[in-house]
N, C-alpha and C positions, 0 to 999 in steps of 0.2 A: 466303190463310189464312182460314181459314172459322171463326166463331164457335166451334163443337164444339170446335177446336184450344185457344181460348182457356180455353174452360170447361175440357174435359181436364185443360190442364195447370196451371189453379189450384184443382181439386178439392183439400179438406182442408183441412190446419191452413197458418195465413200461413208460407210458406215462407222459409225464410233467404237472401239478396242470391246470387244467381250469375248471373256476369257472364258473357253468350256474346259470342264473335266470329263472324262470320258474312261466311266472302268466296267471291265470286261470281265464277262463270268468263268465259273472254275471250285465251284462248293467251299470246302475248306481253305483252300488253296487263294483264294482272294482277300487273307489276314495279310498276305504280302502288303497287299494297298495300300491297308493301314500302317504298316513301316515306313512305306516311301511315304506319305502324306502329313506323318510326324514327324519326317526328316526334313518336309518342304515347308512347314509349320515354325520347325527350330530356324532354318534359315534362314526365313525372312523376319524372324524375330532380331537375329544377330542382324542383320542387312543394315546399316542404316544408312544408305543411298535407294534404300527401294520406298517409293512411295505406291499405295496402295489402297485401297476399301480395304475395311477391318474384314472383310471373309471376301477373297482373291478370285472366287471366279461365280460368274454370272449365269451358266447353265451347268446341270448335273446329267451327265444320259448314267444310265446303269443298266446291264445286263447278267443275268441268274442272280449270285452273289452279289455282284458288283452293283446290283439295282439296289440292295439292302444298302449297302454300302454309301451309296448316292441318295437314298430317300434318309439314309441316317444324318450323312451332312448336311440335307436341306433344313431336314429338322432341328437343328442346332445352329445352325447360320446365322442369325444374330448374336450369338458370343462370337464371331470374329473366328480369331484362329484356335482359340478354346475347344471349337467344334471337331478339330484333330484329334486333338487328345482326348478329346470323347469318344471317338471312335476308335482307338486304340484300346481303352480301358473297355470299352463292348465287348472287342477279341478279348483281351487279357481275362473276361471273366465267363465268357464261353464255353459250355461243355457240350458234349454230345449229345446229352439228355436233354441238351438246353433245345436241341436239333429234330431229333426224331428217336421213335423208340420203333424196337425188334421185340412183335410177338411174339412168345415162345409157347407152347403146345403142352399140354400136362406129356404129352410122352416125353419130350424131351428130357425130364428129370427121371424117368424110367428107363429110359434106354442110352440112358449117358448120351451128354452133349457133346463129344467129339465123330457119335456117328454119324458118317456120310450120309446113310439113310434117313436119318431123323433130322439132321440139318437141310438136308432137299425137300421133306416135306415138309418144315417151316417156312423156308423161302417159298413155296407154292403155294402151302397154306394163304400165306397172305399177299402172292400177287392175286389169287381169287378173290381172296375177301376184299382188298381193296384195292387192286390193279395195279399196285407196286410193292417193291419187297419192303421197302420201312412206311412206317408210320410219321409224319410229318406234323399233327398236329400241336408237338412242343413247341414245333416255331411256330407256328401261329401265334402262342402265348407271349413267347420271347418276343417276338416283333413289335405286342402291342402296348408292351409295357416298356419297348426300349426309344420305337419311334413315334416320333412326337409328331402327330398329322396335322394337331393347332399349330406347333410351331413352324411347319414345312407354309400353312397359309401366312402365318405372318410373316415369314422370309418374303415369302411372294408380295403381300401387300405392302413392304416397308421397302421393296426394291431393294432389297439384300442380295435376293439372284433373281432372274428373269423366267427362269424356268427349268423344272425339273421334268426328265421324261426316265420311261423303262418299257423295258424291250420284251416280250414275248410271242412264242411259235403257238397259232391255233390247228388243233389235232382234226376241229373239225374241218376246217376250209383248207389247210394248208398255210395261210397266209401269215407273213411275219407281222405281227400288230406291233406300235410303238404309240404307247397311252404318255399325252402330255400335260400336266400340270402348269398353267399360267393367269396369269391376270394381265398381261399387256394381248390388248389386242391387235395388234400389230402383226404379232408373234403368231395370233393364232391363226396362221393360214393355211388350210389344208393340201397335203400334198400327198399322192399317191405313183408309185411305179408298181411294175411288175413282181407279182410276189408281196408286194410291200405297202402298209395303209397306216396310217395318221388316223387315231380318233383324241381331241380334245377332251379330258374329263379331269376331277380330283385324284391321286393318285391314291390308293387305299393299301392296306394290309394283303388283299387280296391281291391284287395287281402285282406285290413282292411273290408273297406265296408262286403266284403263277407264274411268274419270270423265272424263279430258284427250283422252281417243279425238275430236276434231273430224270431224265426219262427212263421208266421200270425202275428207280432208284427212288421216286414221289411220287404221288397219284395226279393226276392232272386236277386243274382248280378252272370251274364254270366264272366265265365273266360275262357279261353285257356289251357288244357291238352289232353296230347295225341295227337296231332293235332287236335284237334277239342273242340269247343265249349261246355259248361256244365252250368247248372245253380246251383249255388252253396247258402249256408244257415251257419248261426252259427256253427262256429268248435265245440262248445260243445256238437253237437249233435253225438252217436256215438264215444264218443273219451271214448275210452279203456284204452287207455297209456300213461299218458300225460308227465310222463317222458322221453318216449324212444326216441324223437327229439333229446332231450338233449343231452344225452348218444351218441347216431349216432354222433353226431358232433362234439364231443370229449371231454366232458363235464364228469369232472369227482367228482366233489363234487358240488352239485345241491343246491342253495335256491329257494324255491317252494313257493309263496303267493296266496294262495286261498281266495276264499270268502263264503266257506259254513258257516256253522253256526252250534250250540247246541242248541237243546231244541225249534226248530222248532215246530213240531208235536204240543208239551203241548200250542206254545204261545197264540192261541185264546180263551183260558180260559173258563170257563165250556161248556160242552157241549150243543149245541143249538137243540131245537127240532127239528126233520123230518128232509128234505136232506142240505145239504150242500149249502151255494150263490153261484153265479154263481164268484165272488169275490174268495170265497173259490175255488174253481174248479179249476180257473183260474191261480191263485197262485201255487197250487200245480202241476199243468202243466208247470208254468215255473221252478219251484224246482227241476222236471222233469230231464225238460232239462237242467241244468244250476247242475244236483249230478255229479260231476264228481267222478272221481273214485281214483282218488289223494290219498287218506287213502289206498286205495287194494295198488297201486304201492306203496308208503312208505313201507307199510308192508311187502312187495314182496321183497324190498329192503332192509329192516331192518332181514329180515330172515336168506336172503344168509348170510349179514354179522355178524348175530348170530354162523350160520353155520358154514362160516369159522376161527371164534373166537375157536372154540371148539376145531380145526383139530390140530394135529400135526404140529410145521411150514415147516416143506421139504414137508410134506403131502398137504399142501394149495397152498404151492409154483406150486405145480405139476397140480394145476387145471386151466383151462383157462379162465380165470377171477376170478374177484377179487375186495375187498369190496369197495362200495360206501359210498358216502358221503352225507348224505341228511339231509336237514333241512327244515322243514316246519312249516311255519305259518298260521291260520285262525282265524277268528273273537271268541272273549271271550263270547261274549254276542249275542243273535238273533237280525238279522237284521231286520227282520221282525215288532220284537217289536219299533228300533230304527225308521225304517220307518212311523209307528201307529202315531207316533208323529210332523211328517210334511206331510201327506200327502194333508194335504191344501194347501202342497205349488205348488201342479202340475197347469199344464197350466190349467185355468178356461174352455176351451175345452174339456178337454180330462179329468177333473173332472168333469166335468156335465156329460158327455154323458158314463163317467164309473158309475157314482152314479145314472142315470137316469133306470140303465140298473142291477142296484143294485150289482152294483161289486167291491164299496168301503162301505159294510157294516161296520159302528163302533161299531156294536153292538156285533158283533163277532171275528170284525180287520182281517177275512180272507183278504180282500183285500188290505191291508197293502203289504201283499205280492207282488202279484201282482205291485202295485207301484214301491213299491221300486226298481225294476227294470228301471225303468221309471221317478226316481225323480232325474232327473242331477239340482238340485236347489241348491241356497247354505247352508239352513240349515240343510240339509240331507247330503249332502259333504262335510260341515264341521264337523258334528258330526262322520263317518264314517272314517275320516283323524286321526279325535284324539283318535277314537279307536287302528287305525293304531298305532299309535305313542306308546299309552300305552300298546298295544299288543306286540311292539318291544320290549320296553323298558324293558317289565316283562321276556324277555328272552335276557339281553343285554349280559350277561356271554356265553351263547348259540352262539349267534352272534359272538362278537370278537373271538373267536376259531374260526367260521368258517372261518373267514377272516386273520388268523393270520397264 
């Protein structure tokens, strides 16, 4: 998030408290969310010094998952804090199949599913046939029957929130696209930097699909910009700023829920001789793409408003813009590790023909990683949920301020 962003969106008169949420993509891995968001849910229920709108924050940005995630609580926004626990019971009832399906080839039952051979040629199989290794079209189903598109307009038209946005990487331009949903026109002011473009429209099914696109992991999904047709991939790809939606739409004290992690790097445990699995590889190409950059903008953020601590007050008054509000959560412990621990639970497809292909090595848990992106099961989204919770929790003091 680059200064211009900050100036931007504090140009004019001091603007009124609006509260953005701000979550960050990561596949499976973004049930966390919903943990912390039902623990933020619980707490302001017990709070009763916190006054508030019955649903706490006034813009949604979402990224891969986390767009599903943010178009599910727009959707639900008029039941207040109800729309939490909506969103938790979504994970709770989540499966893989709910997710995408693994084609499997009539040889595969001929030539046993644990051959390396016959599980390389499935995975090729169908990045030919459809440009990535799984089949995506369950979510499609699952999204249309869980997110409610009327109810995300009447959030919008009852000024429940001010505006939902989500984020996606186009395969054909390059450019990071971030599609807004609003009815205040105010709001709706186009803004463009480098790399990076604003188009105003409805936010659809499609628009998730193409945000949560995992690249070679989902096929890319064709949207509409600029007049014309784009094939677009995971918003994580590419995203620089994952504030600055926020901000543009008038968002001025931010809670941010990521899904990175600590202590990554150390989790596969002594070093293994000669190269790396292909498990290994694999993982750290989705870590890749799934590093958002969330810590550079907090700190970008947290500097100015060092900055302007320090100034004279007529001296700060005089600058055009002025300090933000940001709070950010992410996981205590590696998920990675947490993953090591159910990945038996993936579809017997798409475990065999990753272990056949030696990309769920245990012997080194690089491919822990890897899964975890990929384990929408429920002992991996339950444990995930209750990280959330106790993740909140260790910062509930953090929290009620911000909401207070």
């Amino acid at each position: 998030m680059g200064l211009d962003t900050l100036i931007h969106a504090k140009l004019g008169h001091e603007p009124a408290l609006s509260r953005g949420l701000v979550l960050m993509g990561g596949g499976a891995r973004t049930a966390y969310q919903a943990g912390v968001l039902q623990a933020v849910a619980e707490m302001l229920r017990m709070s009763a010094t916190t006054a508030m709108p019955a649903f706490p924050f006034q813009v949604l940005v979402g990224t891969s998952a986390g767009a599903i995630n943010a178009a599910y609580l727009a959707g639900s926004a008029t039941q207040g804090l109800a729309a939490f626990e909506d969103l938790a019971r979504f994970w709770q009832r989540t499966r893989s199949d709910h997710v995408y399906k693994l084609h499997i080839s009539p040889m595969a039952g001929l030539l046993g599913r644990t051959s390396r051979m016959v599980a390389a040629y499935n995975l090729s199989r169908n990045v030919r046939k459809r440009g990535a290794l799984l089949d995506n079209l369950p979510l499609v189903d699952t999204l249309h029957h869980a997110i409610s598109l009327t109810g995300i307009d009447d959030a919008l038209r009852t000024r429940t929130i001010d505006a939902l946005a989500v984020t996606a990487s186009s395969y054909t331009t390059g450019v990071h696209w971030t599609f807004c949903h609003t009815q205040r026109e105010d709001l709706a002011v186009p803004w463009q930097r480098p790399g990076r473009h604003v188009d105003f429209q409805p936010v659809t099914i499609e628009h998730l699909i193409a945000s949560a696109a995992i690249p070679f992991i989902f096929p890319a999904t064709p949207l509409w910009v600029d007049g014309r047709g784009e094939f677009f991939g995971d918003g994580s790809m590419r995203q620089i700023s994952p504030l600055s939606p926020a901000l543009h739409l008038g968002a001025n004290r931010i809670l941010v829920v990521g899904v990175g992690q600590p202590q990554r790097a150390g989790f596969a445990g002594p070093a293994a001789p000669g190269a790396p699995s292909i498990g290994g590889i694999a993982g750290h190409a989705m870590a890749s793409v799934f590093h958002d950059t969330l810590e550079a903008d907090v700190e970008q953020a947290l500097r100015v408003n060092k900055t302007l601590g320090r100034m004279p007050e007529g001296m700060a008054g005089l600058l055009p813009y002025k300090a933000l509000d940001v709070l950010a959560i992410q996981p205590s412990q590696s998920l990675d590790a947490l993953a090591q621990a159910h990945v038996h639970e993936l579809p017997d497809e798409l475990r065999h023909a990753f272990s056949g292909l030696g990309a769920l090595d245990r012997k080194t848990g690089g491919g822990a990683a890897l899964a975890s992106y990929l384990l929408f099961e429920p002992g991996f989204v339950k444990a995930l949920m209750a990280l959330g919770k106790q993740d909140a929790y260790a910062r509930k003091a953090e929290l009620l301020a911000f909401f207070s």
